[in-house]
C-alpha positions in Angstrom: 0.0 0.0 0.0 3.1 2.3 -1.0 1.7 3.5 -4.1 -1.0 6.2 -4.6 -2.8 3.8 -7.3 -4.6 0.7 -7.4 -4.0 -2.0 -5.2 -3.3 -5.4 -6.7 -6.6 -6.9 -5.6 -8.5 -3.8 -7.2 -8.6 -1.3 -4.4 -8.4 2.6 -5.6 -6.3 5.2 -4.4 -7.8 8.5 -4.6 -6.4 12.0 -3.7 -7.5 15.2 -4.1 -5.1 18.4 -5.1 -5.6 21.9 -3.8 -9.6 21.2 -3.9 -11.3 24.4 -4.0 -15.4 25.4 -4.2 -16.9 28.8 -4.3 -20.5 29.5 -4.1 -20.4 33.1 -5.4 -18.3 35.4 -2.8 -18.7 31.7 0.1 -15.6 29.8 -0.3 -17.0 25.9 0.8 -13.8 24.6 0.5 -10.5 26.4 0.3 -7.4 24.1 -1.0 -7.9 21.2 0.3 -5.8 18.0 -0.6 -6.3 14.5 0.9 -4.8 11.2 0.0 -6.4 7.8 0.6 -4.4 4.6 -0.2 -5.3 1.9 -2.0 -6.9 -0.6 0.3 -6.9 2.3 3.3 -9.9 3.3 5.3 -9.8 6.8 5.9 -12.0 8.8 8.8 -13.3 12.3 7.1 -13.9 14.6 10.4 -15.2 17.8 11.2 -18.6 19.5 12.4 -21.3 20.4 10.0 -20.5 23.0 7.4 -17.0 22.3 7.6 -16.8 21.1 4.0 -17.4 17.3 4.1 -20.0 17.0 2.2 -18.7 19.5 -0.3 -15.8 17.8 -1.1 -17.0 14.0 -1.4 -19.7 15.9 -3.8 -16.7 17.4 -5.7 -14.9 14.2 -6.0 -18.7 12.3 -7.4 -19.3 15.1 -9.6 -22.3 16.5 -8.5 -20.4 20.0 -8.4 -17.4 20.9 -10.0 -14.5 22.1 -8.4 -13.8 25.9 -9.0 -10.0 24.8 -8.8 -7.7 21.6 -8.2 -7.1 18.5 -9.6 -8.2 14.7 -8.3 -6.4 11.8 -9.2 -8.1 7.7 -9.1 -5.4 4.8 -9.4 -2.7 7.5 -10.0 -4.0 8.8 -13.0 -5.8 12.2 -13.1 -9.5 12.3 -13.3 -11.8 14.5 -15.1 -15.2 13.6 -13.3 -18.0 15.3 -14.8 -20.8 14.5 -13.6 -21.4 10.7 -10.8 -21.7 8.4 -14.2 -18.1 9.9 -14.3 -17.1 8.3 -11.2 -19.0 5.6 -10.8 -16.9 4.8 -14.5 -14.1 4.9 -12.7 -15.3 2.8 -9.6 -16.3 5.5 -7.4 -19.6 4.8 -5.3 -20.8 6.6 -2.8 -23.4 5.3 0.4 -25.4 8.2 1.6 -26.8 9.2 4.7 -30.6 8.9 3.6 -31.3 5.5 2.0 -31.8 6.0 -1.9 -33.6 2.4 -2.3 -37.2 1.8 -3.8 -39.3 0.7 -1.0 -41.7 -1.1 -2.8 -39.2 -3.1 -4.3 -37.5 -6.3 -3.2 -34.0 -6.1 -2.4 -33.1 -8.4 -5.1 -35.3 -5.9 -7.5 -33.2 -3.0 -6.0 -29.8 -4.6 -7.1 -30.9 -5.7 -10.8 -32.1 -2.3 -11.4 -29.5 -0.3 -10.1 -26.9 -1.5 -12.9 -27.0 0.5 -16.4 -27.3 -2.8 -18.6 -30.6 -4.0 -16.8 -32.2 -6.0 -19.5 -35.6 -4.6 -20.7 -37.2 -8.3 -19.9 -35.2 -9.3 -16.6 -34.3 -13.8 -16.8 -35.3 -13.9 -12.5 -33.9 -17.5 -13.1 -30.5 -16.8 -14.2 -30.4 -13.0 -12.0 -31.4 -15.3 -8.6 -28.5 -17.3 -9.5 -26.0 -14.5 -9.9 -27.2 -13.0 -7.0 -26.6 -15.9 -5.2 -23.3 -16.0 -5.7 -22.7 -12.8 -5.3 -24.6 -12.8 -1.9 -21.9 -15.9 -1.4 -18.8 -13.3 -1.4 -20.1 -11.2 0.7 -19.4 -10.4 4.3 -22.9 -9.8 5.7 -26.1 -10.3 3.8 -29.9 -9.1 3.5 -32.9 -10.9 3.1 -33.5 -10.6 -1.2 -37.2 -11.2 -1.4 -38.6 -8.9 1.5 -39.9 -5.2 -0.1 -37.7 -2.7 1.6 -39.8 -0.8 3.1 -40.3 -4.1 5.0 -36.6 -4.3 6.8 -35.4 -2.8 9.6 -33.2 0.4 8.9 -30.2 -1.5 9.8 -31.1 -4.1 6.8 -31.6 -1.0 4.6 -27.9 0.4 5.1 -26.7 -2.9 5.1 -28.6 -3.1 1.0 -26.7 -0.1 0.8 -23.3 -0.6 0.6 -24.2 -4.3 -0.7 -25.2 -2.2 -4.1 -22.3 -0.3 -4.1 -19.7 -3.7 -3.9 -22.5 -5.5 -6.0 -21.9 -2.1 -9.2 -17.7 -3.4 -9.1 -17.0 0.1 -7.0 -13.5 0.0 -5.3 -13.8 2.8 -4.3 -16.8 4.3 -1.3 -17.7 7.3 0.5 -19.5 6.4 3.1 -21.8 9.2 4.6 -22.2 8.6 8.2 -22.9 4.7 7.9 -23.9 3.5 11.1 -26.2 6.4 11.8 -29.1 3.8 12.0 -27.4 0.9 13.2 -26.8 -0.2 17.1 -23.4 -0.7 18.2 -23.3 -4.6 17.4 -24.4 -3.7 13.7 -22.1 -0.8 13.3 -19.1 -3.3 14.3 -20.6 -6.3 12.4 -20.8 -3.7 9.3 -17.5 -1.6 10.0 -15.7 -5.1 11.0 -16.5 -6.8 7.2 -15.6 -3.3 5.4 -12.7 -2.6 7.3 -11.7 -6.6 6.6 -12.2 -5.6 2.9 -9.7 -2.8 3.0 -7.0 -4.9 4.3 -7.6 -7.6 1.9 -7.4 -4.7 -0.8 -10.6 -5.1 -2.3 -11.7 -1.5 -2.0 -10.9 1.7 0.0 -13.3 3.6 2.0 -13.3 7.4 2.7 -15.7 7.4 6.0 -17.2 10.8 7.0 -18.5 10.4 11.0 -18.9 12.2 13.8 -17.9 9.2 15.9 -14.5 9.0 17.8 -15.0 5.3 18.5 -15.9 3.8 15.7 -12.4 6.3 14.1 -10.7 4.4 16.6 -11.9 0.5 16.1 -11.7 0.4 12.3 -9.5 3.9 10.3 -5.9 3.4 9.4 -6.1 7.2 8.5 -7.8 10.6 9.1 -7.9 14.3 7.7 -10.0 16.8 9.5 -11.6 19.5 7.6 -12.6 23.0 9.8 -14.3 25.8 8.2 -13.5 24.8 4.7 -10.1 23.7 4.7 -7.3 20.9 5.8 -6.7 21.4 9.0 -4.9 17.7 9.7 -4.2 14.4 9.0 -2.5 11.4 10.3 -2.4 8.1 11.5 -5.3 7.1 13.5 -3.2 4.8 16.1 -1.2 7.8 16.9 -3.8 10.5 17.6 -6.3 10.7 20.8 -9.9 11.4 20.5 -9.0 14.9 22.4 -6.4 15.5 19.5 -8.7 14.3 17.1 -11.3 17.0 18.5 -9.3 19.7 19.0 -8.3 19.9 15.4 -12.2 20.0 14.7 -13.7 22.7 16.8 -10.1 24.4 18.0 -10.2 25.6 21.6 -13.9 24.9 22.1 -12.9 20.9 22.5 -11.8 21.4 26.4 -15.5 20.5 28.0 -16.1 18.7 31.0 -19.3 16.1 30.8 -22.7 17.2 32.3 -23.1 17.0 36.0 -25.7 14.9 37.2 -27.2 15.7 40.6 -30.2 14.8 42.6 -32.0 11.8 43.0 -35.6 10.1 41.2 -38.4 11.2 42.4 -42.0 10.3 41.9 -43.8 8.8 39.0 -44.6 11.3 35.9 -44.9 9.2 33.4 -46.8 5.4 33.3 -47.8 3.2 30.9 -49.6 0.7 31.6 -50.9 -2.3 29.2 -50.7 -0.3 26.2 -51.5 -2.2 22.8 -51.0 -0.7 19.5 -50.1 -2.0 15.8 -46.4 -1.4 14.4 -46.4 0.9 11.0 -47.3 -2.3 8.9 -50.1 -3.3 11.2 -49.3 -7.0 11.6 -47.1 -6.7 14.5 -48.2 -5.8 18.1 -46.3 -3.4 19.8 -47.5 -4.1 23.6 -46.0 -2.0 26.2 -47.1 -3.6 30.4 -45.4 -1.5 32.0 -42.9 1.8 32.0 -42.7 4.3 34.8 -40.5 7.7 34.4 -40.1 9.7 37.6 -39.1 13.1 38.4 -35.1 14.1 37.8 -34.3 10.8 35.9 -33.5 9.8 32.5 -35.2 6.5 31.6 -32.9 5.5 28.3 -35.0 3.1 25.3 -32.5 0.8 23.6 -33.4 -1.1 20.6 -32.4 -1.6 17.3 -34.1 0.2 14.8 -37.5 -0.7 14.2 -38.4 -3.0 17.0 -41.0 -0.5 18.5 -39.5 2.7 19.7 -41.4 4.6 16.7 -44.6 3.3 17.7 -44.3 4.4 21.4 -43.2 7.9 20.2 -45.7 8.2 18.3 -48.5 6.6 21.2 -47.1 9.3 23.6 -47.3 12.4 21.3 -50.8 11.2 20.4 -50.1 10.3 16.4 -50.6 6.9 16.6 -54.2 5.3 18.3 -54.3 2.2 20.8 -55.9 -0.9 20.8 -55.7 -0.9 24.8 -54.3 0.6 27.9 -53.6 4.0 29.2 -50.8 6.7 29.3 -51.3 9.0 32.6 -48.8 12.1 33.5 -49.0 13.2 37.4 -51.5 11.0 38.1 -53.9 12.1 35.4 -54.8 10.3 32.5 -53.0 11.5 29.4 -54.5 11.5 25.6 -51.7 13.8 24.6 -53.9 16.5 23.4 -52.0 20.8 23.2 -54.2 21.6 25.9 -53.0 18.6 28.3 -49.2 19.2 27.5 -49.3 22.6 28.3 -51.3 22.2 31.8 -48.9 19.2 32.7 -45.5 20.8 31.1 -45.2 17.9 28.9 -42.5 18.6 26.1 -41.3 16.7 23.0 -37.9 16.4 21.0 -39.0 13.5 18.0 -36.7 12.7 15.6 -35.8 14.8 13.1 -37.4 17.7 14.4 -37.5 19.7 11.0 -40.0 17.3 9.8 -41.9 16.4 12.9 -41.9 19.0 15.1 -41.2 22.5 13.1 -43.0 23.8 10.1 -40.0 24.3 7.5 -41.4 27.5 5.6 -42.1 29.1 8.2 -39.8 31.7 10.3 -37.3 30.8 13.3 -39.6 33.1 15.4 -43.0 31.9 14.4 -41.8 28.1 14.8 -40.0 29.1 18.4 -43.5 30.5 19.2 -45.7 27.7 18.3 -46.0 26.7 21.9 -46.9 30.2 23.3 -47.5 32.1 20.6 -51.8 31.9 21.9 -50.8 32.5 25.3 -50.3 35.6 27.5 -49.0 36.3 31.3 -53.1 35.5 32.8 -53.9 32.8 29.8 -54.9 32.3 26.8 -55.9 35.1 24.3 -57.3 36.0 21.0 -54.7 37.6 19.3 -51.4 37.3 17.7 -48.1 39.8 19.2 -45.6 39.8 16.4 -43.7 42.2 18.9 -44.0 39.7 21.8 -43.1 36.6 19.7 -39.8 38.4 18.2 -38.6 39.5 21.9 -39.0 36.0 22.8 -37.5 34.6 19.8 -34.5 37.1 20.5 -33.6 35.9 23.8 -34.3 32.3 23.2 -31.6 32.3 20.1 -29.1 33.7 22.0 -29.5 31.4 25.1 -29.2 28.1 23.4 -26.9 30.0 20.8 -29.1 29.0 17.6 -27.2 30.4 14.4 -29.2 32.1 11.8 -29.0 35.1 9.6 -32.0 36.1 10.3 -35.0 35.5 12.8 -37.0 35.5 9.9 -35.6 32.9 7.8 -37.4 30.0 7.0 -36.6 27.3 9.5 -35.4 25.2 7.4 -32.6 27.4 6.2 -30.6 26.2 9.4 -28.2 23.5 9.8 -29.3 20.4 11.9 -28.2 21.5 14.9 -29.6 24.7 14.9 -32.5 23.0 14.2 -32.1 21.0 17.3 -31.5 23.9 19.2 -34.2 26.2 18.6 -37.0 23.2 19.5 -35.0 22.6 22.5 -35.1 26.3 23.3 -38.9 25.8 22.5 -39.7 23.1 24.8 -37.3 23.5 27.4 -38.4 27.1 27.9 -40.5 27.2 31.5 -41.3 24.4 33.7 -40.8 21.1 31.8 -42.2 18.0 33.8 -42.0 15.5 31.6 -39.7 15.5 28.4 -40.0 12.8 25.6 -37.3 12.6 23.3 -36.4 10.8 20.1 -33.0 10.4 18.8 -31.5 13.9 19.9 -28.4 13.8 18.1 -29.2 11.8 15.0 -26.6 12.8 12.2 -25.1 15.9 14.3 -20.9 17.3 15.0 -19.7 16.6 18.0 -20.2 20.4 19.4 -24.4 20.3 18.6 -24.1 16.8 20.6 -22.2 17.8 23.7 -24.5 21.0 23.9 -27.5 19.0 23.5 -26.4 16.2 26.0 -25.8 19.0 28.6 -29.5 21.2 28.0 -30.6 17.3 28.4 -29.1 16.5 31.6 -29.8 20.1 33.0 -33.2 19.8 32.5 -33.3 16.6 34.3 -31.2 17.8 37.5 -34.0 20.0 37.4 -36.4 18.1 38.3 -37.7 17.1 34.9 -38.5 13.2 33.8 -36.7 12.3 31.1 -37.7 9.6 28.4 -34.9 9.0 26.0 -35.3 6.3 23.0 -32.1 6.7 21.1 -30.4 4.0 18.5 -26.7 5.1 19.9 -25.9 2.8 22.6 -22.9 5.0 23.5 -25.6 8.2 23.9 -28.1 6.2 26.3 -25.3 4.6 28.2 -24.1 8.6 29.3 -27.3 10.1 29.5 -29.3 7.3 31.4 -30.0 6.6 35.4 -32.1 3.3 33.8 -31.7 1.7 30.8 -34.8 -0.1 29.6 -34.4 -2.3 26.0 -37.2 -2.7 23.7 -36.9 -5.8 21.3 -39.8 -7.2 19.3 -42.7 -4.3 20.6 -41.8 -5.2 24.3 -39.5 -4.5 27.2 -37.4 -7.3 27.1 -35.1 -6.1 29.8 -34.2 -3.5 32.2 -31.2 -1.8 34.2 -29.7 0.4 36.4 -27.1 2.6 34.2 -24.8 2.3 36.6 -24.4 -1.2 36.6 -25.2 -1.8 33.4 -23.7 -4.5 30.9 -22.8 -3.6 27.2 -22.9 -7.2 26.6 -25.8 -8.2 28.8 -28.0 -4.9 26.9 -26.7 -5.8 23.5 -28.1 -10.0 23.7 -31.3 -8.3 24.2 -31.5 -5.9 21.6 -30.2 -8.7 19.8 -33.9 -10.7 20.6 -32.6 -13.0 23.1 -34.7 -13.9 25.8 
């Protein structure tokens, strides 16, 4: 692995020269160079807007560089456009899953080549897909519709269609986003084995440290646009690694965690629903949140922590059972969450709990915006609503040109932040949350965490369902794990078992 070009089992080196990318007078990325060798897998860090994403869209072709040069297998590249790249074995696995649902896995791997027959032989395709399934280092279920698998299935398809199209080359986009800690290994382990056997290299953008750590030979840091280091993974710390992303900001101590449970705020008791397909039962006996604790929901992805989201913030109906909040029973209506200072953070807020064209100050507002100093009123304050909005952006340090922007002209963190600032504003009894730091840098997280653990020192209960084991294991007082639509298991946090957790999200009884 001496040589810049292609290994001899086929891996690409790749390495970009003095990459540059102006949008009009913003400079995206400002000379950057990075080398991956053939058969390496190389960590891409640094928080959001730092360029990442610019420059592994530079080197597919969906923008063109305003200046520098690329070279694949030691040869210059002219990539024009990703049929360019994907030429030249470039593939890329993105953070959003680009599959048909409807379609079978098997479907989605036919179709994605560019000599798909007009009239597809299943007989002889089943048989190449067979063997191909035989090479491979994990595998998927072919004749299930997507939209059927769990989202750890789906990212697994993923990066099966990449090695499936002959690329030797993959950018992977946050891959384990959706997966538990088991499946990120089990997916990291075979790819990383895959690289040292020189089958393919992998530039890997992530946000986390361990997963750097367990499976990169390599990593460059991007801040602000441009290089800001590089080096071998074994030789760096993860304080090292952070400082070169976010500079002097990196120095934070964890949240403090004070006080001790109190009494119940949230129960569930016998609830019943149906899972999004509605053939499974999601059945929840019993789960108890009290006062200044955070209860943390393990689970691999779609096992049943969506359906009780969506049961709690009223979206979804039940079959059975009830939901009560201080004693009083709870259907989850605006009126009842604002008597009993119930507040919700659901995954990806931009889509669930914001309106996107709508302003940063009308969206902050949406919980008081009908609501005055004695109670409720008639009328709108566009004066009031902008104060507000004023002092709430600059407490949880939201970034936005203006207060009037459309919300979703923010980043994901600053989306994060202003519905945090929204329901963590006032007394907050009970606070349900979903996957706070899906896809977000490593200073949104840490900020996020803390707001989190403040608002349980005071005195608020806490729900947490998260898919990162590493984020329930530092936020939780009990960890509860949800496998099949049940509660298979529960734990105090502070004698809790990575091992022991991960056989029952695993479906182990």
């Amino acid at each position: 692995m001496s040589s810049p070009g292609v290994h001899p089992n086929g891996a690409l080196g790749v390495e970009t020269l003095g990459m540059t990318m102006r949008f009009g007078a913003f400079t995206a990325l400002d000379d950057v160079s990075i080398r991956v060798m053939p058969g390496a897998f190389h960590a891409l860090l640094g928080e959001n807007g730092a360029g990442k994403s610019t420059l592994v869209k530079c080197m597919m072709g969906f923008y063109h560089a305003t200046a520098g040069q690329m070279t694949v297998g030691g040869f210059e590249a002219i990539i024009r456009d990703p049929r360019d790249a994907h030429a030249k074995g470039l593939g890329m696995v993105y953070q959003h899953f680009t599959l048909v649902p409807s379609l079978t896995a098997a479907e989605n791997l036919v179709i994605s080549r560019r000599d798909t027959p007009a009239v597809i032989d299943w007989a002889r395709e089943r048989v190449a897909l067979t063997d191909f399934m035989d090479q491979m280092p994990f595998r998927v279920p072919l004749d299930i519709p997507v939209q059927q698998l769990s989202a750890g299935e789906r990212q697994k398809l993923e990066i099966l269609k990449q090695l499936y199209l002959g690329r030797r080359f993959l950018i992977l986009d946050e891959p384990t986003s959706v997966l538990t800690p088991d499946e990120a290994d089990e997916v990291l382990g075979h790819v990383k084995a895959m690289c040292t056997n020189g089958q393919i290299s992998v530039l890997m953008i992530t946000h986390k440290f361990r997963e750097v750590s367990a499976f990169a030979d390599d990593v460059s840091v991007l801040r602000r646009g441009r290089h800001v280091g590089s080096g071998q993974v074994a030789a760096l710390s993860h304080a090292e690694m952070a400082a070169m992303m976010i500079g002097a900001e990196a120095a934070r101590a964890p949240a403090t965690r004070s006080g001790d449970p109190g009494t119940a705020v949230l129960e569930v008791r016998g609830i019943r629903t149906r899972d999004r397909s509605g053939l499974k039962l999601i059945e929840i006996d019993r789960l108890t949140v009290r006062a200044g604790e955070v209860v943390g929901v393990a689970g691999i992805s779609g096992n049943g922590q969506m359906e009780l989201m969506e049961v709690l913030t009223g979206q979804r109906p039940v079959e059975a059972g009830e939901i009560r909040v201080k004693g009083a029973a709870y259907r989850a209506t605006r009126e009842q969450a604002q008597a009993l200072a119930v507040r919700y953070l659901p995954e990806e807020p931009l889509r669930n709990a914001c309106a996107a064209r709508m302003s940063v100050t009308e969206n902050i507002a949406f919980r008081s915006f009908d609501l005055n100093g004695s109670g409720r009123r008639f009328w709108l304050s566009g004066r009031e609503m902008r104060t507000r909005a004023t002092e709430l952006v600059t407490a949880f340090k939201v970034k936005t040109a203006s207060l009037d922007a459309p919300i979703s002209a923010l980043s994901g963190g600053n989306v994060q932040r202003a519905v945090l600032a929204r329901e963590l504003t006032g007394d907050v009894s009970l606070l349900v949350i979903s996957n706070p730091c899906f896809g977000l840098d490593f200073s949104a997280v840490a900020e996020i965490r803390a707001r989190i653990i403040a608002a349980r020192n005071a005195g608020a209960a806490v729900l947490l369902m998260s898919e990162d084991l590493d984020e329930v294991m530092e936020l939780s007082d009990r960890i509860l794990v949800m496998s099949e639509g049940r509660i298979a298991y529960q734990t105090p946090a502070a004698t809790a078992s990575l091992a022991e957790i991960g056989y029952h999200m695993g479906g182990h009884a």
